[in-house]
PyMOL Python script that loads the backbone (N, CA, C, O; Angstrom):
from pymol import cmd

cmd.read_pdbstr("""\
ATOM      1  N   UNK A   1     -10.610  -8.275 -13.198  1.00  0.00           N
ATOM      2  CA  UNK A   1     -11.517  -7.337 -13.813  1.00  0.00           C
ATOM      3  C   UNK A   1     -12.798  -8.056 -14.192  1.00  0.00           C
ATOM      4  O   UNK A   1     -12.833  -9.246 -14.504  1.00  0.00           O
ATOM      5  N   UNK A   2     -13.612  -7.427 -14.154  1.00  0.00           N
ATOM      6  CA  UNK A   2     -15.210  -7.940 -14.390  1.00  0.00           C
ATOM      7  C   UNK A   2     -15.843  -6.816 -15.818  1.00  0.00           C
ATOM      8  O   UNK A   2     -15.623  -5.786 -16.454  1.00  0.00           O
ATOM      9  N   UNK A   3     -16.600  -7.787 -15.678  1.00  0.00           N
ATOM     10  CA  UNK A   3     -17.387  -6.707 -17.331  1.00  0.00           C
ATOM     11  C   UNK A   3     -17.523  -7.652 -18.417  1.00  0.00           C
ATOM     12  O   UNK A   3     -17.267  -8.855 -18.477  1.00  0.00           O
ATOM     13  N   UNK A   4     -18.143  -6.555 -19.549  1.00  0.00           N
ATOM     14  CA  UNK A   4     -18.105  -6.899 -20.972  1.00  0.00           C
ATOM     15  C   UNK A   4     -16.814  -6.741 -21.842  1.00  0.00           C
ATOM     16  O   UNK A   4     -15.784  -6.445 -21.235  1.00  0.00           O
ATOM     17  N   UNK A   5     -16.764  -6.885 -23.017  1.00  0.00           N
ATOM     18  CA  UNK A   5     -15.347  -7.092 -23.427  1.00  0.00           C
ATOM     19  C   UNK A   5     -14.895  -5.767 -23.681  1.00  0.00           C
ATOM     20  O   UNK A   5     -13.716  -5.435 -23.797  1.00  0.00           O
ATOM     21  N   UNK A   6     -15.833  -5.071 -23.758  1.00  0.00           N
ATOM     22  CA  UNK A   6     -15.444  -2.746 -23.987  1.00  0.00           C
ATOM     23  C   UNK A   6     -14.800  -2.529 -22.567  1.00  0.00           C
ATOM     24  O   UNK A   6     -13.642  -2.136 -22.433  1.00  0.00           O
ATOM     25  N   UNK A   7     -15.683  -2.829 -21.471  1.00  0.00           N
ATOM     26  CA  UNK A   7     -15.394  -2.891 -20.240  1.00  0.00           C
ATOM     27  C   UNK A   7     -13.956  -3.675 -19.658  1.00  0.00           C
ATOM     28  O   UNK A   7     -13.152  -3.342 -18.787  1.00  0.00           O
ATOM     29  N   UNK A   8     -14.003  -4.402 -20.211  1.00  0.00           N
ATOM     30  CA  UNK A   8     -12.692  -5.096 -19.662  1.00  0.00           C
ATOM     31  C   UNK A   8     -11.555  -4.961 -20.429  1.00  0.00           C
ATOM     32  O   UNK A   8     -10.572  -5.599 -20.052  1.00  0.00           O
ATOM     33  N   UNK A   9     -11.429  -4.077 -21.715  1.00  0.00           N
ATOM     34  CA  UNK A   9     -10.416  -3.684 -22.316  1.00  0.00           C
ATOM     35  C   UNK A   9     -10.258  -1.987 -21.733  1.00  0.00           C
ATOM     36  O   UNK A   9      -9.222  -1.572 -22.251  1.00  0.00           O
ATOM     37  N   UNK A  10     -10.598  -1.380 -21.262  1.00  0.00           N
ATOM     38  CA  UNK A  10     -10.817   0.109 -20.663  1.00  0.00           C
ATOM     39  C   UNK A  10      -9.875  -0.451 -19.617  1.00  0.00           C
ATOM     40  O   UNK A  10      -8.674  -0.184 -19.570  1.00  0.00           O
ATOM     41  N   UNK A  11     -10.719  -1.497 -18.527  1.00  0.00           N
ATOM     42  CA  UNK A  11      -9.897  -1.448 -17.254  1.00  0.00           C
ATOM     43  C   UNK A  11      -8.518  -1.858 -17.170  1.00  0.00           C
ATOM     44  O   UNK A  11      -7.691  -1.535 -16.318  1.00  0.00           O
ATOM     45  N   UNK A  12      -8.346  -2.807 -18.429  1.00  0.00           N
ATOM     46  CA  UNK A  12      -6.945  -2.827 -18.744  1.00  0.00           C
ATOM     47  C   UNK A  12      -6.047  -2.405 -18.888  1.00  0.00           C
ATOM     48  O   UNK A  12      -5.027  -2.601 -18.227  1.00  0.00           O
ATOM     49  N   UNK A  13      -6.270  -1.346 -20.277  1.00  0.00           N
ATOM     50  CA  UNK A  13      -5.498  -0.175 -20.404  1.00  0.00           C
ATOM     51  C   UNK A  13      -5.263   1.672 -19.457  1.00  0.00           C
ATOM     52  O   UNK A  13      -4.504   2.641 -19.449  1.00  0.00           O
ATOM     53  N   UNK A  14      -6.368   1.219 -18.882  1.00  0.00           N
ATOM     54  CA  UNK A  14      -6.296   2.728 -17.979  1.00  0.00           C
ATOM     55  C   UNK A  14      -6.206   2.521 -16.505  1.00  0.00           C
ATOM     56  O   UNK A  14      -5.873   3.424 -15.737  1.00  0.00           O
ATOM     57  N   UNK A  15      -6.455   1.527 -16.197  1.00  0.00           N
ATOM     58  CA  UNK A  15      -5.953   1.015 -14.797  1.00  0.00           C
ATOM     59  C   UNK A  15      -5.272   1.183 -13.967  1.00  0.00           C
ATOM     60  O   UNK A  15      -4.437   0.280 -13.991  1.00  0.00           O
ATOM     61  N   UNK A  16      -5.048   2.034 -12.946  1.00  0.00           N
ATOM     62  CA  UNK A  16      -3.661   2.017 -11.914  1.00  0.00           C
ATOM     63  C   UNK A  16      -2.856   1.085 -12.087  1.00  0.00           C
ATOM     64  O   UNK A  16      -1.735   0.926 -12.568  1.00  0.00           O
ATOM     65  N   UNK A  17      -3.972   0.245 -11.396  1.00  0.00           N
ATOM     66  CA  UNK A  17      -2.890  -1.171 -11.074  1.00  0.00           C
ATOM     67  C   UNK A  17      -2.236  -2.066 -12.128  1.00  0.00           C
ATOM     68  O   UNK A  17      -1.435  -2.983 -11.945  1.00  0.00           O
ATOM     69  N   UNK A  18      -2.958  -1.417 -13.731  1.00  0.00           N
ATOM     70  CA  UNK A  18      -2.309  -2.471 -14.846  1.00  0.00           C
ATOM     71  C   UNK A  18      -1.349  -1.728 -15.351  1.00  0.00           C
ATOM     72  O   UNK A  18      -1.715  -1.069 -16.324  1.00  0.00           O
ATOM     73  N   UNK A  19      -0.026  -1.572 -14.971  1.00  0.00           N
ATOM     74  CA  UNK A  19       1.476  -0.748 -15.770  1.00  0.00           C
ATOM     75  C   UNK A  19       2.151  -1.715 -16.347  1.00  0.00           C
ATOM     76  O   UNK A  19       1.893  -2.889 -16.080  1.00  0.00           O
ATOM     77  N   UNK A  20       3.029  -1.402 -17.144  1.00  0.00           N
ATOM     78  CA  UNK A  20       3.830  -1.498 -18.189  1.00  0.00           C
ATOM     79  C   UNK A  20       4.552  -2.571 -17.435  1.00  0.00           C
ATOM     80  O   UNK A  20       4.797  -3.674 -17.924  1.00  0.00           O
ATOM     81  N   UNK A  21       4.953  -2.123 -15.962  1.00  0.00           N
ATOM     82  CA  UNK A  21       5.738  -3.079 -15.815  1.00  0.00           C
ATOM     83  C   UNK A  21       6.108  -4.433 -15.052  1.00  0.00           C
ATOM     84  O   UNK A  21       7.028  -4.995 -14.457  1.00  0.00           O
ATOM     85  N   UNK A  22       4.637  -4.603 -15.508  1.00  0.00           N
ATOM     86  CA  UNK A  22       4.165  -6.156 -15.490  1.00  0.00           C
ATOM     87  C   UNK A  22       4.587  -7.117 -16.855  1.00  0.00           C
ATOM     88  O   UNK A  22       4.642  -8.346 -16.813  1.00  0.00           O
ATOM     89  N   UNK A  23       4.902  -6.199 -18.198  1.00  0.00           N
ATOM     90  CA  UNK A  23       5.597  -6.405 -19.444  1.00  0.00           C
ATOM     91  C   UNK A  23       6.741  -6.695 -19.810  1.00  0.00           C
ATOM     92  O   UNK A  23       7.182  -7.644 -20.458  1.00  0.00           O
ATOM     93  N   UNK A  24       7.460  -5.325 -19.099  1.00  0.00           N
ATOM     94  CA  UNK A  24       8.487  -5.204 -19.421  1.00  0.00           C
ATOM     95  C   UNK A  24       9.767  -6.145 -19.963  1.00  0.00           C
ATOM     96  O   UNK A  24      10.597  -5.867 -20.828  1.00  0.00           O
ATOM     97  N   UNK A  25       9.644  -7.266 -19.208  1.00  0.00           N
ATOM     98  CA  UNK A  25      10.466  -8.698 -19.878  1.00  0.00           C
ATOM     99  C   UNK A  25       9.673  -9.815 -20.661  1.00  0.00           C
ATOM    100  O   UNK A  25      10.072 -10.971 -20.803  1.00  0.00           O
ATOM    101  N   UNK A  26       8.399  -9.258 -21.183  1.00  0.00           N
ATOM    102  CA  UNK A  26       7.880  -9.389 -22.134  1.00  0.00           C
ATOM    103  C   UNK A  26       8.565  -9.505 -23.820  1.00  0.00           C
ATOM    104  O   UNK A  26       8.588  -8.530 -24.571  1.00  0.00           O
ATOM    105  N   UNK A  27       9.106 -10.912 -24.213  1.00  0.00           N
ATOM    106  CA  UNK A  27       9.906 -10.295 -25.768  1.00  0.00           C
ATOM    107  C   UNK A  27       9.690  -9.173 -26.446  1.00  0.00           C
ATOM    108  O   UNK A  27      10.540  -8.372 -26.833  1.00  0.00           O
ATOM    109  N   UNK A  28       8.169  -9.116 -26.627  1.00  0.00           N
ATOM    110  CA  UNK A  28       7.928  -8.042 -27.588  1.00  0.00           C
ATOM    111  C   UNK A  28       7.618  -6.804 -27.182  1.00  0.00           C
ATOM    112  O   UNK A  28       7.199  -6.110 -28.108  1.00  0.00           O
ATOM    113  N   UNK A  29       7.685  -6.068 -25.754  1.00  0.00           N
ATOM    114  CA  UNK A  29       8.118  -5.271 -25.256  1.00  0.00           C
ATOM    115  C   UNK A  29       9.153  -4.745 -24.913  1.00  0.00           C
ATOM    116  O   UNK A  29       9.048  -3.551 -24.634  1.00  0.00           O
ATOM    117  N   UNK A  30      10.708  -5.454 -24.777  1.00  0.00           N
ATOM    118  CA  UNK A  30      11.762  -5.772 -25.096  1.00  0.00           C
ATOM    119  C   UNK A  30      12.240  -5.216 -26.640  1.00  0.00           C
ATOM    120  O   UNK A  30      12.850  -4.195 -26.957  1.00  0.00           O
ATOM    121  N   UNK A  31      11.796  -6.127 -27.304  1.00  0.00           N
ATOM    122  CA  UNK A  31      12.227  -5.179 -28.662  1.00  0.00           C
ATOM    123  C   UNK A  31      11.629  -4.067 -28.981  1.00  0.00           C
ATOM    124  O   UNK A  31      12.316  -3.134 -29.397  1.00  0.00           O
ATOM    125  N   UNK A  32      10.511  -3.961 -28.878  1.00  0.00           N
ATOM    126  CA  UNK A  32       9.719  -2.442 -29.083  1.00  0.00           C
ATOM    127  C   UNK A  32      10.612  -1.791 -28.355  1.00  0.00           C
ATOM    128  O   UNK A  32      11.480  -1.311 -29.084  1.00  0.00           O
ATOM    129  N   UNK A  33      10.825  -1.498 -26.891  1.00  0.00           N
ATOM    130  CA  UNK A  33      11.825  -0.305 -26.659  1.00  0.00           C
ATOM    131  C   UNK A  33      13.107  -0.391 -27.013  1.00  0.00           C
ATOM    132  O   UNK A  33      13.617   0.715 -26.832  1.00  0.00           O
ATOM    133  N   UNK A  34      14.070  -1.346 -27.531  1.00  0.00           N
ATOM    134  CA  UNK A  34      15.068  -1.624 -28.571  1.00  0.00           C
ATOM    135  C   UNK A  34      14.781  -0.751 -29.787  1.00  0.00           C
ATOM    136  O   UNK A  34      15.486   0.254 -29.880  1.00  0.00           O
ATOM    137  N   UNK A  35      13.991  -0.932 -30.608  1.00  0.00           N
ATOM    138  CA  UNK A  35      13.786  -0.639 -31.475  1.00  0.00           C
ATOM    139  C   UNK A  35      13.062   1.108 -31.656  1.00  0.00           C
ATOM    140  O   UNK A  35      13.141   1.744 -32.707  1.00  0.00           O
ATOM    141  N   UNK A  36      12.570   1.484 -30.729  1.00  0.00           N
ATOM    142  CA  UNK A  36      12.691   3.027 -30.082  1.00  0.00           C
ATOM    143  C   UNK A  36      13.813   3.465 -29.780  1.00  0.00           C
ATOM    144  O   UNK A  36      13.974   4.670 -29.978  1.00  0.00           O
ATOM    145  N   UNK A  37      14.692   2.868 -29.343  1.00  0.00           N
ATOM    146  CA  UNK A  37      16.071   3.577 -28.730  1.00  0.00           C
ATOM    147  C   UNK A  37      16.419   3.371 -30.191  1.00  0.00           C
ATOM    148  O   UNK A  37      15.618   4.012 -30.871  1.00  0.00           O
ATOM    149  N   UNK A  38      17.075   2.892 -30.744  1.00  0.00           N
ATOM    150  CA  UNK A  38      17.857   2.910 -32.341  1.00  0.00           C
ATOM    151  C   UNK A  38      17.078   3.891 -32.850  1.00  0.00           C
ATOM    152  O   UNK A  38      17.706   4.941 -32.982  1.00  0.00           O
ATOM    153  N   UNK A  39      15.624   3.957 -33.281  1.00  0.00           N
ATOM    154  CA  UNK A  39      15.334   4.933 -34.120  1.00  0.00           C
ATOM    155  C   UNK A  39      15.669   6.326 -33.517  1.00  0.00           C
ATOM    156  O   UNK A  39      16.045   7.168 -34.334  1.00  0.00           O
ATOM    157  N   UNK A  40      15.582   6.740 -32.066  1.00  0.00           N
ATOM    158  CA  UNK A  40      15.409   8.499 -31.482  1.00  0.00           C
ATOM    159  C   UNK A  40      17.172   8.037 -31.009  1.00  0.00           C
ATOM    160  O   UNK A  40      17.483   8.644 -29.984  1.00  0.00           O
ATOM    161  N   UNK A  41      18.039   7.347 -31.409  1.00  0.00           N
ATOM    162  CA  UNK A  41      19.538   7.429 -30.971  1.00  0.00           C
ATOM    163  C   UNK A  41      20.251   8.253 -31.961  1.00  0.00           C
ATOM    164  O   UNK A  41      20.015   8.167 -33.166  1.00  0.00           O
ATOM    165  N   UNK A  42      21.113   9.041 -31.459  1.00  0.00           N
ATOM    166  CA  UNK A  42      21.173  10.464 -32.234  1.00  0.00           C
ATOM    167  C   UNK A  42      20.360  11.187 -33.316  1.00  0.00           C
ATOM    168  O   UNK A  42      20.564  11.253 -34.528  1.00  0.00           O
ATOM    169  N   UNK A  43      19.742  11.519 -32.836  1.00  0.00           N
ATOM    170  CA  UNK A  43      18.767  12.126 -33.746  1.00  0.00           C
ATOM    171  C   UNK A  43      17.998  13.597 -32.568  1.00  0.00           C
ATOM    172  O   UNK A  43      17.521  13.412 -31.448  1.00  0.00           O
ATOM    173  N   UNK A  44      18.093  14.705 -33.169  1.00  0.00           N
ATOM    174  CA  UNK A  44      18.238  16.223 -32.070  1.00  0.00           C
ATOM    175  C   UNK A  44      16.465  15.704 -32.125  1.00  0.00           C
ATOM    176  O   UNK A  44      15.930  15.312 -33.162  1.00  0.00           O
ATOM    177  N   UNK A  45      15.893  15.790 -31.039  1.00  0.00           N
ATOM    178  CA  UNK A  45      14.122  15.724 -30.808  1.00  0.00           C
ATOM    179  C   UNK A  45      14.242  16.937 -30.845  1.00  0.00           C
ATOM    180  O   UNK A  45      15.200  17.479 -30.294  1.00  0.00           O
ATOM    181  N   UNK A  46      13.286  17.644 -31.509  1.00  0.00           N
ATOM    182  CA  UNK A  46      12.766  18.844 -31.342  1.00  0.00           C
ATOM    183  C   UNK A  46      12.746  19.201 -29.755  1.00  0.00           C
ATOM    184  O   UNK A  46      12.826  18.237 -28.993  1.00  0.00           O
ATOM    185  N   UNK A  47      12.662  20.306 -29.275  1.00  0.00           N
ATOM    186  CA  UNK A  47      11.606  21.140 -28.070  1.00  0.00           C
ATOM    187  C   UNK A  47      10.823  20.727 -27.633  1.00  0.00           C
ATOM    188  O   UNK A  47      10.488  20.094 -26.631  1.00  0.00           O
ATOM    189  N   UNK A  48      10.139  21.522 -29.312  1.00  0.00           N
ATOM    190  CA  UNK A  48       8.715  21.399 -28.833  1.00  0.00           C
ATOM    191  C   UNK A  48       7.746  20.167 -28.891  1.00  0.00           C
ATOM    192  O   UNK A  48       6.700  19.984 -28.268  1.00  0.00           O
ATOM    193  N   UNK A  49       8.392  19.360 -29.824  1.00  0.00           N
ATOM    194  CA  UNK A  49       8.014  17.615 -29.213  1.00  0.00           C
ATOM    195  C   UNK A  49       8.191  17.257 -28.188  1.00  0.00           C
ATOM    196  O   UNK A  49       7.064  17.177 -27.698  1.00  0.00           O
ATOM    197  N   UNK A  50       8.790  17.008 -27.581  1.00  0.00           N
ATOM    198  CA  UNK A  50       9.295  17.237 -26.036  1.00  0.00           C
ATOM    199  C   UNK A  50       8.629  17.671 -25.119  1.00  0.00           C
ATOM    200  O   UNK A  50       8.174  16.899 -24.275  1.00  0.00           O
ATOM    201  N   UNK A  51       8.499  18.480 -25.087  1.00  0.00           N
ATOM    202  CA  UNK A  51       7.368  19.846 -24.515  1.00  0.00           C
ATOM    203  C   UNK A  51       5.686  18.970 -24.394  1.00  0.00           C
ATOM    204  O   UNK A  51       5.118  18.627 -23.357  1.00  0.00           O
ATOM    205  N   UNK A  52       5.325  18.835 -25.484  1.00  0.00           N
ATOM    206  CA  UNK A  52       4.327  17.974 -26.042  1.00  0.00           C
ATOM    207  C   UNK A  52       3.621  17.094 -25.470  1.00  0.00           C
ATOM    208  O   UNK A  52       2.395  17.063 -25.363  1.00  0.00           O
ATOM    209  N   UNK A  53       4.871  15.912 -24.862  1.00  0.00           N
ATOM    210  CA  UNK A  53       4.353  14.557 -24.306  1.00  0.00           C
ATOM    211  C   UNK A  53       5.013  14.458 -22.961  1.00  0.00           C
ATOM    212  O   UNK A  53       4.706  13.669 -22.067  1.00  0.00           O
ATOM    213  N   UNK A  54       6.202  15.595 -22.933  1.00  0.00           N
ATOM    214  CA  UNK A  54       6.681  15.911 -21.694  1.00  0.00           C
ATOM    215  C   UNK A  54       6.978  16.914 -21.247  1.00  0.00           C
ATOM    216  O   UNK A  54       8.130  17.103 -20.857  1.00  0.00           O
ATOM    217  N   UNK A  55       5.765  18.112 -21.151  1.00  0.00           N
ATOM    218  CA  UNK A  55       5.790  19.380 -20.363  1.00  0.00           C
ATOM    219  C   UNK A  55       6.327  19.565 -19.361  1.00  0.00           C
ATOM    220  O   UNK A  55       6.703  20.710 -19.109  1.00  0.00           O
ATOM    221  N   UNK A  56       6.487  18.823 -18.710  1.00  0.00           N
ATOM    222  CA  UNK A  56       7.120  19.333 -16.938  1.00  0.00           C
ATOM    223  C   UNK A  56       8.547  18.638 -17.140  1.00  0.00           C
ATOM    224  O   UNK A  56       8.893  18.077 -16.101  1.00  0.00           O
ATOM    225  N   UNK A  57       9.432  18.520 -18.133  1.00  0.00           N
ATOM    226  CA  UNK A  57      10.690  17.773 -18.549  1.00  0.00           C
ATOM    227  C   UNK A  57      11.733  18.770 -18.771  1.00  0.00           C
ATOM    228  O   UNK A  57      11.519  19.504 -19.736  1.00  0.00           O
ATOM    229  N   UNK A  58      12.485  18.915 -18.314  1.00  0.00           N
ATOM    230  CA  UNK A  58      13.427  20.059 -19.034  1.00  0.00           C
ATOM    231  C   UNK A  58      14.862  19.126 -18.960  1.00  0.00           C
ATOM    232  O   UNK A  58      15.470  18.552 -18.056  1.00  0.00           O
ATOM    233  N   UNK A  59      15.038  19.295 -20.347  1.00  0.00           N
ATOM    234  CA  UNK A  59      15.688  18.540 -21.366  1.00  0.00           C
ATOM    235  C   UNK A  59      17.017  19.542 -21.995  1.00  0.00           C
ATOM    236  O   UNK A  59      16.996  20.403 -22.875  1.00  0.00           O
ATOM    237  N   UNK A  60      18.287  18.964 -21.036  1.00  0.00           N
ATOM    238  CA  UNK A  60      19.544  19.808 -21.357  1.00  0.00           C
ATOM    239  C   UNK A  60      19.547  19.779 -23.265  1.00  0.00           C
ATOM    240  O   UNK A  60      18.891  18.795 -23.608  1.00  0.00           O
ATOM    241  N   UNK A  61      20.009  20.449 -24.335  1.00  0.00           N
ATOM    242  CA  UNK A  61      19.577  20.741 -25.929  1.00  0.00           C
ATOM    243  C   UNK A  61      20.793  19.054 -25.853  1.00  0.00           C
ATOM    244  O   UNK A  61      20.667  17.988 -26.456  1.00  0.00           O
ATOM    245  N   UNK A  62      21.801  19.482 -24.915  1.00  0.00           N
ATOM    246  CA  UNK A  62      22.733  18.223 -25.647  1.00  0.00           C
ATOM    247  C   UNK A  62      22.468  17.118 -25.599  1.00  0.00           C
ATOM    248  O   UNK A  62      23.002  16.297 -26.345  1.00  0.00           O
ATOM    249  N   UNK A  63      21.424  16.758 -24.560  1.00  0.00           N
ATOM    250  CA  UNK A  63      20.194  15.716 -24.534  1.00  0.00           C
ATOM    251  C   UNK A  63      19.193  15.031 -25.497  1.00  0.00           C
ATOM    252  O   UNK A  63      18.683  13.915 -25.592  1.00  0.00           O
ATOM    253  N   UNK A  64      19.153  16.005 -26.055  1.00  0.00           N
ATOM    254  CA  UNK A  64      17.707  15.951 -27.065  1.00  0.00           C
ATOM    255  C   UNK A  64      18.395  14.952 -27.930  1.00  0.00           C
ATOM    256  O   UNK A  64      17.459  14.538 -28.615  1.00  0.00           O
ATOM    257  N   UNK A  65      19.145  14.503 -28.200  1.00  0.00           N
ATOM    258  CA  UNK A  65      19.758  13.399 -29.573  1.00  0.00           C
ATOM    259  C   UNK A  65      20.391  12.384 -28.391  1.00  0.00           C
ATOM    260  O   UNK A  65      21.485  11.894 -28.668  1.00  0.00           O
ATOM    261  N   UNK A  66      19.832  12.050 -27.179  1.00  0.00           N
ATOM    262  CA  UNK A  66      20.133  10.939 -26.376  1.00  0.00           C
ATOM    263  C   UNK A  66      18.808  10.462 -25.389  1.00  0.00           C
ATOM    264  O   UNK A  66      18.453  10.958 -24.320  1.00  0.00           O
ATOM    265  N   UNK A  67      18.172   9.232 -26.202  1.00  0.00           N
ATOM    266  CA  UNK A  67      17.200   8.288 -26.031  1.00  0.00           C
ATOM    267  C   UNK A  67      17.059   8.385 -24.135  1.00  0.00           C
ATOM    268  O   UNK A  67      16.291   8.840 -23.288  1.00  0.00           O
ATOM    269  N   UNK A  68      18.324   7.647 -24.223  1.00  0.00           N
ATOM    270  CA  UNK A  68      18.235   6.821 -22.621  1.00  0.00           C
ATOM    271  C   UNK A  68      18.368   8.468 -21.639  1.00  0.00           C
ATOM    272  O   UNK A  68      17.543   8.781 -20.781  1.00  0.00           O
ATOM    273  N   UNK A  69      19.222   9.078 -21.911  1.00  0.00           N
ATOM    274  CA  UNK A  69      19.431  10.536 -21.266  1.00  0.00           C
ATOM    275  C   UNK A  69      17.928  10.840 -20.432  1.00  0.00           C
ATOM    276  O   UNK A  69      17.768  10.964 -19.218  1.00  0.00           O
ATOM    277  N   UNK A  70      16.610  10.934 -21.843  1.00  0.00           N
ATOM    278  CA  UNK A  70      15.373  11.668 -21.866  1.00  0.00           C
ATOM    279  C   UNK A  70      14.680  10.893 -20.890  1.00  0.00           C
ATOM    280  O   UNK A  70      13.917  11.254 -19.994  1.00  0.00           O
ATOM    281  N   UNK A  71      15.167   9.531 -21.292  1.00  0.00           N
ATOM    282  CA  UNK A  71      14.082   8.468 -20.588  1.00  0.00           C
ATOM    283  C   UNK A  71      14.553   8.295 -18.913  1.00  0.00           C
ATOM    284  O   UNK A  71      13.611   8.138 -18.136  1.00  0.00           O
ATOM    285  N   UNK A  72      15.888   8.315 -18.347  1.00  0.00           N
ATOM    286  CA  UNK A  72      16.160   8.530 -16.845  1.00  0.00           C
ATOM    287  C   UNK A  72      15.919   9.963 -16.397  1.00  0.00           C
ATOM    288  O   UNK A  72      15.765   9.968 -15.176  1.00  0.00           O
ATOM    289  N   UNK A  73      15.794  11.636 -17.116  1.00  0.00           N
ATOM    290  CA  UNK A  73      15.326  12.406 -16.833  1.00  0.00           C
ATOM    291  C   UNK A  73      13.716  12.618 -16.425  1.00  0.00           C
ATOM    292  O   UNK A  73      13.152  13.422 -15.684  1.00  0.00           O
ATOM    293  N   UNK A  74      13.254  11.534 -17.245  1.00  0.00           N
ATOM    294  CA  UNK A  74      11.830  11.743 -17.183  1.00  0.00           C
ATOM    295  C   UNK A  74      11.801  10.983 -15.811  1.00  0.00           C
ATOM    296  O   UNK A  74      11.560  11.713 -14.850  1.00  0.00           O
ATOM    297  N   UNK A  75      12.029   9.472 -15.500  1.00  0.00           N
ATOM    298  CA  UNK A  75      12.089   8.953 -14.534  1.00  0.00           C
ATOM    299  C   UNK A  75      12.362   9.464 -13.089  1.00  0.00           C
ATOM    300  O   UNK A  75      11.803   9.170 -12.032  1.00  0.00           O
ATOM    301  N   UNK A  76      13.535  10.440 -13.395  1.00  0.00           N
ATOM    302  CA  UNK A  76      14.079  10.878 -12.089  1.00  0.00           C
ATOM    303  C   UNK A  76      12.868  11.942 -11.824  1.00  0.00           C
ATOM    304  O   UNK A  76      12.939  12.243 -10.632  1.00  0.00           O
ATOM    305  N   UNK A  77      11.778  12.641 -12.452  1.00  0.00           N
ATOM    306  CA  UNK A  77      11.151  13.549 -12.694  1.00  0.00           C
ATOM    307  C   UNK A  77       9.879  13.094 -11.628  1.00  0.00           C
ATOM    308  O   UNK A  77       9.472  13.737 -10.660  1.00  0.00           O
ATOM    309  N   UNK A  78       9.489  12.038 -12.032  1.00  0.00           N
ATOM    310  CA  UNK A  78       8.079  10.984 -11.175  1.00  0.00           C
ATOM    311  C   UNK A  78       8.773  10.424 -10.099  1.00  0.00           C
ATOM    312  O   UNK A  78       8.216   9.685  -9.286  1.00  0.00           O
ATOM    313  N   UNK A  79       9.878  10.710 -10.046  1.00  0.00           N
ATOM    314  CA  UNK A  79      10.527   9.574  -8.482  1.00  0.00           C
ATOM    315  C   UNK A  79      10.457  11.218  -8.022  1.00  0.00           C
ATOM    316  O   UNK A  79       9.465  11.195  -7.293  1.00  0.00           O
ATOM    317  N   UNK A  80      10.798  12.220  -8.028  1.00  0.00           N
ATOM    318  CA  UNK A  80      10.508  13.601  -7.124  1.00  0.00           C
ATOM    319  C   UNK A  80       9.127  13.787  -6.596  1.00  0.00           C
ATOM    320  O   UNK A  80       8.786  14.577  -5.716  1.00  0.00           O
ATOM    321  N   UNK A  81       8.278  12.833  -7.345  1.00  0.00           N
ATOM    322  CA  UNK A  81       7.054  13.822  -6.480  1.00  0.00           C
ATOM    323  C   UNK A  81       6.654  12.392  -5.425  1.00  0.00           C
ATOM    324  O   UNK A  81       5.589  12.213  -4.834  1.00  0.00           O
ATOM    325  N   UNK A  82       7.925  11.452  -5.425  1.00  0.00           N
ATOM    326  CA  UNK A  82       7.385  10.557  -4.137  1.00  0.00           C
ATOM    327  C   UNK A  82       8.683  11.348  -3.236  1.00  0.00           C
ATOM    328  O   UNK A  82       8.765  10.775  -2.150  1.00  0.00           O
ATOM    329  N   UNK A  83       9.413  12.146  -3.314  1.00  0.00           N
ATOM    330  CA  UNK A  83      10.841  11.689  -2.098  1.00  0.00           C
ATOM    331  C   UNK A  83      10.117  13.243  -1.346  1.00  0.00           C
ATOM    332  O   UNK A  83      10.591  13.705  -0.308  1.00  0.00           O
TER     333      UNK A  83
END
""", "prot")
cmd.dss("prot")
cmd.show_as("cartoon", "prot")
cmd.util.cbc("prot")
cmd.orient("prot")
């Protein structure tokens, strides 16, 4: 990336080519989603939170109080619009 330091923090964060999962075995990316799964692990998510940050998600209700459930639904969701 080229630029000033506004410029080169933009291309960072909004970037195609810069994803998450260049991180992911990152320690402190590692515990951050650790520490997301414990807090939303049984616990019912609303709907309409749901709805919210994941509109095109449809989320069985017995789901909604299972972290990992939401997070391979969503996944399997973006792997459909490549197959």
């Amino acid at each position: 990336y080229h630029g000033a330091d506004d410029a080169l923090h933009v291309q960072r964060h909004y970037s195609y080519s810069d994803r998450i999962r260049y991180y992911w075995t990152e320690p402190e990316a590692m515990q951050a989603v650790s520490t997301l799964m414990a807090a939303l692990a049984g616990r019912d998510i609303p709907e309409t939170l749901l709805r919210q940050f994941l509109p095109d998600l449809a989320v069985h209700p017995a789901d909604r109080s299972n972290p990992e459930a939401i997070l391979i639904a969503a996944v399997d969701r973006v792997l459909a619009d490549y197959s």
